[in-house]
Structures are given as C-alpha cells and as structure tokens.
N, C-alpha and C positions, 0 to 999 in steps of 0.2 A: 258396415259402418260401426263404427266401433263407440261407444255411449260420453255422452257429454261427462266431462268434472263437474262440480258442484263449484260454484262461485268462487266459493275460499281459498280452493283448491287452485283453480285456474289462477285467482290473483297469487297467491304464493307462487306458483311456479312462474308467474311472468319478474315478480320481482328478484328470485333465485337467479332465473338468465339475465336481468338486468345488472345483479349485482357480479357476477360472472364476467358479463363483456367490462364494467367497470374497475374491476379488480387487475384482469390482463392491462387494459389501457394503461396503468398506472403504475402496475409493475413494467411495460415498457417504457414509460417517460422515467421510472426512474434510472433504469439502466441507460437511457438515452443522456440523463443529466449525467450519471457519473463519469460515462464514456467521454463527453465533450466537456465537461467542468474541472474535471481534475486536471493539477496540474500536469504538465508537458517536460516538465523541465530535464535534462537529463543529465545525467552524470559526467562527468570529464575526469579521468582516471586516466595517471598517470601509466606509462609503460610498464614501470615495476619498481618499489621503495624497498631498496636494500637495507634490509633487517643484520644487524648482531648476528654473530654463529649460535647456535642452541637458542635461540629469541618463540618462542611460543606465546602467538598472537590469541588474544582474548576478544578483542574487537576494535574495529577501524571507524572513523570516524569523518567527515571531511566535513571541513567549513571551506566560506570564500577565500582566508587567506591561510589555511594549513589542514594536514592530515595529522590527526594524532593515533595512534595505532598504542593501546593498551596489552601489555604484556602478563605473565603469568607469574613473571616475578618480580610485581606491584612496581615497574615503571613505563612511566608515559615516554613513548619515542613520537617526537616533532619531525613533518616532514614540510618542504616546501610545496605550493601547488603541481611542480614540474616534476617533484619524487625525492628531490635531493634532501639529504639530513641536516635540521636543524639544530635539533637541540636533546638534549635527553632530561627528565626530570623524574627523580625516586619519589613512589607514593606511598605514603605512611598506610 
C-alpha cells in the first residue's frame, strides 16, 4: 500500500484533474462552434478572366456583382461575374 497525501495535497490534485477534464471540454466545443458556425458560403469563380499581355496580378478581388483584379502597374481591371471585361481604370 502505498501512503495517504495529506489533505491539501489530495484537494489540489483533485481540482488539477478537474480543471484538466474542463479545459479539453472547452477546447472541444470550441472547435465544434467554429467548425459548424463559420460561414459555408463558397466561392463561384469564373473559368478564367483574360488578362492584358505582360498584366501582373497584385490581387483579386470579387464582390456580388464584379471581380476587380489589381495590377502591378497601379490599374484596376473590371471583370463581370461570368469572367468577361468590363472596364479598365488607372490608379494614382
């Protein structure tokens, strides 16, 4: 047999394994919220937005009713949601 803890002892370690199993539960519901709360929503990309010849893309963009695709030589190229070219505009 192996000898009793002393009081203190035994309550510290029961509140350590209690705060233990408390801690996992919690880091599970919170992965369980993100996994089921975030949104779902997914992307609709078009097949391919024909770019300018030498056009180097900075970043792309899409709203509900256009793709704007930032270039590297400060202009916005407008696309419609289906890929087709809208419009061009130079940014200062």
């Amino acid at each position: 047999m192996e000898p009793r803890l002393p009081p203190d002892l035994r309550l510290l370690k029961t509140l350590v394994t209690i705060l233990t199993g408390v801690m996992i539960a919690g880091l599970i519901a919170v992965v369980a919220l993100l996994v089921t709360r975030l949104p779902g929503a997914r992307v609709t990309a078009p097949d391919a937005l024909v770019l300018p010849p030498d056009t180097a893309v900075v970043a792309v963009t899409q709203t509900p009713a256009y793709w704007l695709v930032t270039t590297r030589d400060n202009r916005a190229l407008i696309f419609a949601p289906d890929g087709t070219f809208r419009r061009e505009i130079a940014l200062d």
